[in-house]
C-alpha atoms as a printed R data frame, in Angstrom:
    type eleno elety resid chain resno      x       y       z
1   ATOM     1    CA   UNK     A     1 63.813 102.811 155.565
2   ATOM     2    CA   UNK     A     2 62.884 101.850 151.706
3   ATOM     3    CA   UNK     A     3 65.718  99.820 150.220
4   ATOM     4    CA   UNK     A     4 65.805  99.393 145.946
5   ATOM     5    CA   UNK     A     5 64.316  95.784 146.567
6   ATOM     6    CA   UNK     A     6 61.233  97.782 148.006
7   ATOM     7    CA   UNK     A     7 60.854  99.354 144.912
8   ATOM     8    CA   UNK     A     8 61.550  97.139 142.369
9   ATOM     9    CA   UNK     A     9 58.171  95.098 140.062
10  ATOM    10    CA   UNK     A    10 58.791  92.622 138.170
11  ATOM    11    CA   UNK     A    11 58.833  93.160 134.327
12  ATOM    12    CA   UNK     A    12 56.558  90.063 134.002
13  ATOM    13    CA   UNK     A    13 53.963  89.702 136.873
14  ATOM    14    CA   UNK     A    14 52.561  86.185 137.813
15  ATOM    15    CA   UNK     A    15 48.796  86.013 138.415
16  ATOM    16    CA   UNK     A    16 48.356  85.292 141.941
17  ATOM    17    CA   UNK     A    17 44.332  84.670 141.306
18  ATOM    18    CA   UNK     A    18 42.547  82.083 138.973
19  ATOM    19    CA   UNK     A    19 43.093  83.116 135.181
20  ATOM    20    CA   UNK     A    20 40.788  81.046 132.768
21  ATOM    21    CA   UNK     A    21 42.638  79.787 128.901
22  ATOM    22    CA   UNK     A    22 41.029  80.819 126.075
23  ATOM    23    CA   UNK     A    23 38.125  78.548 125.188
24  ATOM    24    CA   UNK     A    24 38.615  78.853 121.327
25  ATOM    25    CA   UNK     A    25 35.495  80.649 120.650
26  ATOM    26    CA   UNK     A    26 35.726  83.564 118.455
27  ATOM    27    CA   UNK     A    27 33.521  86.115 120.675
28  ATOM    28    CA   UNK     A    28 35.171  89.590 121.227
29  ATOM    29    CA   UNK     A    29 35.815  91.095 125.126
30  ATOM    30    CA   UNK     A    30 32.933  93.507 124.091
31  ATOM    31    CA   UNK     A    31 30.353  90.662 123.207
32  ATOM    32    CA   UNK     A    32 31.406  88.438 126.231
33  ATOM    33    CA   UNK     A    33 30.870  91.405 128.830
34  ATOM    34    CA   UNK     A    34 27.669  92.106 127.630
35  ATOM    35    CA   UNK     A    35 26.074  88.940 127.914
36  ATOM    36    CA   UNK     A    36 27.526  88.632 131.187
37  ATOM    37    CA   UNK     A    37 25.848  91.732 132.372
38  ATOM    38    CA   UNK     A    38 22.715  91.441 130.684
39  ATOM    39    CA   UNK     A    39 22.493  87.019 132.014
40  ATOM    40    CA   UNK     A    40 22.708  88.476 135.782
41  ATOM    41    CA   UNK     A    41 20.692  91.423 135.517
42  ATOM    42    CA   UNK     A    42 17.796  89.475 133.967
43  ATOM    43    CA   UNK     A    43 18.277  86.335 136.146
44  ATOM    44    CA   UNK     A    44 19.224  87.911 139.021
45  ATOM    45    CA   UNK     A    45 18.025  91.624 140.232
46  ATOM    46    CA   UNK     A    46 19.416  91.707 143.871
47  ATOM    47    CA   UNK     A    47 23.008  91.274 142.593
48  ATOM    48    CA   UNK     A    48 24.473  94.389 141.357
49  ATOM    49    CA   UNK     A    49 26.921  94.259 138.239
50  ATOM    50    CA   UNK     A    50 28.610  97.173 137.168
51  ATOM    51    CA   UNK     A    51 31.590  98.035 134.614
52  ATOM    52    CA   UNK     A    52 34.576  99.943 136.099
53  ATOM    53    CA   UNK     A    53 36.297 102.710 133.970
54  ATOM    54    CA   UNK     A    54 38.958 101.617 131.367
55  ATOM    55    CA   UNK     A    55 41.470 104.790 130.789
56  ATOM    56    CA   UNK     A    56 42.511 103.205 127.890
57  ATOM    57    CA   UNK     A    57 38.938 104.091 126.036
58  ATOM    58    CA   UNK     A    58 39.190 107.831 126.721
59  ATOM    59    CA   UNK     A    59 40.480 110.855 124.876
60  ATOM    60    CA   UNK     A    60 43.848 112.554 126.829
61  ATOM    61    CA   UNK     A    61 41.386 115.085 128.037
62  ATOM    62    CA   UNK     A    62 39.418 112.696 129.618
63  ATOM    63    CA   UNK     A    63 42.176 110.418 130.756
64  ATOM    64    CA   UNK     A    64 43.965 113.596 132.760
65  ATOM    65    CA   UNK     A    65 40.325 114.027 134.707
66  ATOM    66    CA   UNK     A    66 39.992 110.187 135.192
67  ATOM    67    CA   UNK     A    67 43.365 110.341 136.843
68  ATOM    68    CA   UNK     A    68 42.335 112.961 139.021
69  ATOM    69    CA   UNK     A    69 38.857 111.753 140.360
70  ATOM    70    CA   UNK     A    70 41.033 108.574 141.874
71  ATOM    71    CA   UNK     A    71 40.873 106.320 138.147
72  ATOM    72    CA   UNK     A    72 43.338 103.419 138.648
73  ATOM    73    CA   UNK     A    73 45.022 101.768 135.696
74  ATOM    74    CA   UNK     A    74 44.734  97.938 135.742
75  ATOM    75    CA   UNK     A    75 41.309  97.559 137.536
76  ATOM    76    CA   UNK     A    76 38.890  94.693 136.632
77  ATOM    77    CA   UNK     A    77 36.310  95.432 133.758
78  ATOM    78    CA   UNK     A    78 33.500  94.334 136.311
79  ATOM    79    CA   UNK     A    79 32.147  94.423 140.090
80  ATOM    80    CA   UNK     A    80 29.708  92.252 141.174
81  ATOM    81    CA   UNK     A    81 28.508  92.510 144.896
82  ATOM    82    CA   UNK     A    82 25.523  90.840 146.380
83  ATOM    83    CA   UNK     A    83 23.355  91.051 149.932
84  ATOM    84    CA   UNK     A    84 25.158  88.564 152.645
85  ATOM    85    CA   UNK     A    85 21.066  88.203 153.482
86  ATOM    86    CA   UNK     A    86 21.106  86.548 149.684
87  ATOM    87    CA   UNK     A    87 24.294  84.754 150.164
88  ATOM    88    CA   UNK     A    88 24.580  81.504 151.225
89  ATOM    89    CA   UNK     A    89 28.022  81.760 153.347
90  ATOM    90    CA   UNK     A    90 29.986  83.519 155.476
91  ATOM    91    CA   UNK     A    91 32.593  84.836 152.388
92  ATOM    92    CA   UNK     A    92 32.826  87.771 150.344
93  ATOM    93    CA   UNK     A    93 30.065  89.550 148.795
94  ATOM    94    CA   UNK     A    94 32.127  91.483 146.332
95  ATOM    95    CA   UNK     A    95 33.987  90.551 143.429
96  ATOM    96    CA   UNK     A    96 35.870  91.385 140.484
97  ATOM    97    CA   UNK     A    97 35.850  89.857 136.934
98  ATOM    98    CA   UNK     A    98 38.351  90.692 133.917
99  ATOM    99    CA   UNK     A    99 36.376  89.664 130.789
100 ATOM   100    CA   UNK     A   100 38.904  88.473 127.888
101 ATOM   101    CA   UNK     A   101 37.897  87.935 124.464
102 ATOM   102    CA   UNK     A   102 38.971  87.569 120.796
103 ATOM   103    CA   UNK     A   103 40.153  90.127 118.152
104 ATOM   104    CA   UNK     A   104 38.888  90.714 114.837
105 ATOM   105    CA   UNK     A   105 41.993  88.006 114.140
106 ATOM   106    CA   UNK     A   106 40.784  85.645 116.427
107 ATOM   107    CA   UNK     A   107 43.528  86.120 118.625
108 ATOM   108    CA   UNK     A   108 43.141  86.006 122.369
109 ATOM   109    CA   UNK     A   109 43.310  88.686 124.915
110 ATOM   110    CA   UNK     A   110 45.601  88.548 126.896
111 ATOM   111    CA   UNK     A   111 46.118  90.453 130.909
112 ATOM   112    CA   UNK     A   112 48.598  93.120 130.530
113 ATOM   113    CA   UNK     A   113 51.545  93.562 133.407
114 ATOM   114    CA   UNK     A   114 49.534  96.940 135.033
115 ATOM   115    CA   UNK     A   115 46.102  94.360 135.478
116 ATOM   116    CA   UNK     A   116 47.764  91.441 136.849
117 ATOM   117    CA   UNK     A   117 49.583  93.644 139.168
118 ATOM   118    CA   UNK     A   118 46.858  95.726 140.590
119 ATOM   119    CA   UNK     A   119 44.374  92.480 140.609
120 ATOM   120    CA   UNK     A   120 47.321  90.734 142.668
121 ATOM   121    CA   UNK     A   121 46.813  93.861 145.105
122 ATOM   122    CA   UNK     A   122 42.996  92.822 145.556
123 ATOM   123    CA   UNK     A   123 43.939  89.210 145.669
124 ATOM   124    CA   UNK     A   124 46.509  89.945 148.240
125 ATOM   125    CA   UNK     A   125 43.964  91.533 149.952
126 ATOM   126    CA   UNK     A   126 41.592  88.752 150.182
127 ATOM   127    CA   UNK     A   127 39.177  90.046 147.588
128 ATOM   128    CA   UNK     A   128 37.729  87.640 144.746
129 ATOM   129    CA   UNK     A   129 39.264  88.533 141.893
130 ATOM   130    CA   UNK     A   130 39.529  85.904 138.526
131 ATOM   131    CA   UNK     A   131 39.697  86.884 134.946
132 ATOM   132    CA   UNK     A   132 37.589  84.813 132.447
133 ATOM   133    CA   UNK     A   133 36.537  84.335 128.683
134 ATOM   134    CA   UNK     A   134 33.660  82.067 129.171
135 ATOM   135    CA   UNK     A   135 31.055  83.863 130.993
136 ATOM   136    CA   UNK     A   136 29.453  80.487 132.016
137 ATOM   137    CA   UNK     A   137 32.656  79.985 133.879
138 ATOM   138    CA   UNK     A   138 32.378  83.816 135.625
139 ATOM   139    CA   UNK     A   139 29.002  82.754 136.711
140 ATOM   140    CA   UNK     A   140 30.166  79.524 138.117
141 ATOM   141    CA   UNK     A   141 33.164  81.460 139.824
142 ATOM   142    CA   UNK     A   142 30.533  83.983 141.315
143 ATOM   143    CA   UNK     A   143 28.328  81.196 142.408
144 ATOM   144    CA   UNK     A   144 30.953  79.518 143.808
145 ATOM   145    CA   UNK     A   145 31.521  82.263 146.366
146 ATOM   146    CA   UNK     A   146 28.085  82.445 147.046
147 ATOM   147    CA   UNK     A   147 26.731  84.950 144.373
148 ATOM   148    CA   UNK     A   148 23.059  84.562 144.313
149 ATOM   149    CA   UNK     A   149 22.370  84.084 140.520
150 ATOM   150    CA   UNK     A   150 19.597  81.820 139.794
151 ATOM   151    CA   UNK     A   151 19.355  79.977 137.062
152 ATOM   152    CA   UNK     A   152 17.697  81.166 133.909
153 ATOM   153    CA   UNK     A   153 13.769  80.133 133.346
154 ATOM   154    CA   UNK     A   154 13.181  77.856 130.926
């Protein structure tokens, strides 16, 4: 039987995974993301990076048939997943990133209630999940779980 308690979310979620402070520079989510995506796909071809829908970015139109095809408010911006023949331990091979940035202010992102709740889910769930500004510190996050990205040539 479902009691109220069962039902009940907090107003004001905790994050349950690692949530990085803003490092002061003045880069927007956009900007961050990108370089993140375009580092590991240069450095590092046998890891896959992708960017997840955001319903927030989409007409209503759009938004109605998002909902539909399974779109799920709240999800990390990125995936990363990797070959456990590329890994180097026995841990995940997936993972999820949450890219913050600045505003045309200078004002920091921050996670709303609807992302730290449904990255709590995959946390709960013993899935990677961390949400960053610096994407040297996503990288050293990813290679921390054994994310194959080499270092850049110099």
């Amino acid at each position: 039987m479902t009691t109220w308690a069962d039902l009940e979310t907090t107003l004001a979620p905790e994050p349950e995974f690692p949530v990085e402070q803003p490092d002061g520079v003045h880069l927007s989510e956009l900007e961050r993301q990108a370089w993140l995506v375009s580092y590991i796909r240069k450095t590092s071809p046998k890891v896959l990076i992708y960017a997840n829908a955001n319903a927030g970015k989409r007409g209503m139109g759009a938004q109605h048939q998002a909902r539909k095809e399974g779109l799920l408010a709240g999800v990390p911006d990125l995936t990363v997943a990797w070959s456990t023949e590329d890994a180097h331990c026995a841990g995940p091979t997936v993972a999820w990133i949450e890219v913050k940035g600045t505003d045309a202010k200078g004002h920091p992102g921050k996670l709303s209630a609807q992302q730290i709740e449904t990255m709590n889910r995959l946390h709960r769930s013993g899935q990677a999940v961390a949400c960053f500004f610096s994407a040297k510190s996503a990288i050293a996050w990813l290679r921390s779980l054994g994310c194959p990205i080499k270092e850049p040539l110099t």
